[in-house]
Structure formats: C-alpha cells, structure tokens
C-alpha positions in Angstrom: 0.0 0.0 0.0 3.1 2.1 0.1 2.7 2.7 -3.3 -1.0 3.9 -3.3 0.0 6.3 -0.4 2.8 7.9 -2.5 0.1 8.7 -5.4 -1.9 10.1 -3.5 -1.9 10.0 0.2 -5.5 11.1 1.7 -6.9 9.1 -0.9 -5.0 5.6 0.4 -6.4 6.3 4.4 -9.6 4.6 2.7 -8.0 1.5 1.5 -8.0 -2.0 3.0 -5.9 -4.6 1.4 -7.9 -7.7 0.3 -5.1 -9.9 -1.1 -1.8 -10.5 -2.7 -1.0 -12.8 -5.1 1.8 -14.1 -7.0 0.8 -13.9 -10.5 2.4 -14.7 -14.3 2.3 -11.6 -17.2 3.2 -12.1 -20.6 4.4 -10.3 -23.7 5.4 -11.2 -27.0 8.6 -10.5 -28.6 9.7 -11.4 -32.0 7.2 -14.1 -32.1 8.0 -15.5 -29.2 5.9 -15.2 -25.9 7.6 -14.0 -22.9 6.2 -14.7 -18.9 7.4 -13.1 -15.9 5.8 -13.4 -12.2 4.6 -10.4 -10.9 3.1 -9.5 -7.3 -0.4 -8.4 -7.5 -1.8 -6.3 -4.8 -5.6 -6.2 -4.5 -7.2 -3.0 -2.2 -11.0 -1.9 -2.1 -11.7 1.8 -0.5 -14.2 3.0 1.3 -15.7 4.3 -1.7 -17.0 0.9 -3.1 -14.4 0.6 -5.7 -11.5 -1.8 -6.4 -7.5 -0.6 -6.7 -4.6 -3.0 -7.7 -0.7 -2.6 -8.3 1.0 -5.0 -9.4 4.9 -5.3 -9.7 7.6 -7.3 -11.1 10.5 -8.7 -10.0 12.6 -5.4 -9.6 10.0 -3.4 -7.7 9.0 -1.9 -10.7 5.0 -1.0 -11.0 4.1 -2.9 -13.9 0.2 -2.1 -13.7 -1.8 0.5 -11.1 -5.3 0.6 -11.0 -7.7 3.0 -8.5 -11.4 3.6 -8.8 -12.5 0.3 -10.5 -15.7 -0.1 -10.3 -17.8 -3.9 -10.3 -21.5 -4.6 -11.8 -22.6 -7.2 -9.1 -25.6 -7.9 -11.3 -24.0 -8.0 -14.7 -21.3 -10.2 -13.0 -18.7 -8.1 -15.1 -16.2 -5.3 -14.8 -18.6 -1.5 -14.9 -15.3 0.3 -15.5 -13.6 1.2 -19.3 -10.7 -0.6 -19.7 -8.4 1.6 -22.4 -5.3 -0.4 -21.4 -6.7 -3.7 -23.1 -6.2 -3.7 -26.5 -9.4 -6.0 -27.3 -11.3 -4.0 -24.9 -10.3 -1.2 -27.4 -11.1 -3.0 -30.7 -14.4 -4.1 -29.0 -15.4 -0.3 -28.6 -14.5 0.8 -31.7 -15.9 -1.7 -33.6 -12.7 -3.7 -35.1 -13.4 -6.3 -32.7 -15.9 -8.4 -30.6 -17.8 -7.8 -27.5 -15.7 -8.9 -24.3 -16.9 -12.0 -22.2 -17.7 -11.7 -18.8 -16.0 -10.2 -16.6 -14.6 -7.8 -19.1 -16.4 -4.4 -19.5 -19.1 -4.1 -22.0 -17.2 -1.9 -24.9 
C-alpha cells in the first residue's frame, strides 16, 4: 500500500488490502511469448471501488489501477478498460464484445 500512499496520500487512508498474489504476465517479442511473475496487490476503498498494483520482479510498477468499479448484477467489470487492446477494438468496432468479466465496450 506504500505505493497507493505515494500517489496520493488522503486518498490511500480509505484502502483495505484484500489480497496479494503471485501472478504470471506475458508479452510477446519477436514471435516469441515472454512470462514473468509479478506480485499483484488487491485493495478496495471505502468508496466501493477496487485498486490493484502489481509489480515485477525489480520493484518496478508494472500495472496501477484505482477507482474500479464492479456490476454485481451483470457479474462483469462496470469500468472502461483503455489499457486492453481487445477492450479497445471491441469499442471501436474492429473487434468483438468482451466475455464476462470484461467491461461491455
């Protein structure tokens, strides 16, 4: 949570941790996919919403995430996800509608 209180201090007094896991991301390069374990840090504020950092190996912040927001009766993600490039072809047409628990586009 060190992390959350270094963005942005008053806002990090409302967050309780809900879990950390040990995870695996992946990029491709050249063709070739490449994993790496990451540490993801799960948070929910006050607020309702749902907060995340994850970070690799070297401390570095690979993802952050604050104000994410959940449709209980949808069962799916209510917040936009621009970082997610099929999220992004889904909104703009080029691609299809996300599954569950992906945002609808």
């Amino acid at each position: 949570m060190d992390v959350m209180e270094k963005v942005d201090r008053q806002y990090a007094k409302g967050l309780t941790l809900l879990r950390i896991e040990k995870q695996t991301r992946h990029y491709v390069d050249g063709g070739q996919t490449v994993e790496f374990p990451v540490l993801w840090i799960k948070m929910m504020h006050n607020n309702g919403s749902f907060n995340w950092v994850t970070i690799g190996g070297d401390g570095q912040i690979i993802e952050f995430e604050r104000e994410v927001r959940w449709d209980y009766m949808m069962s799916r993600r209510q917040t936009e996800m621009w970082y997610y490039d099929d999220w992004v072809l889904a909104r703009t047409g080029e691609g299809p509608q996300l599954l569950p628990p992906a945002a609808l586009a």
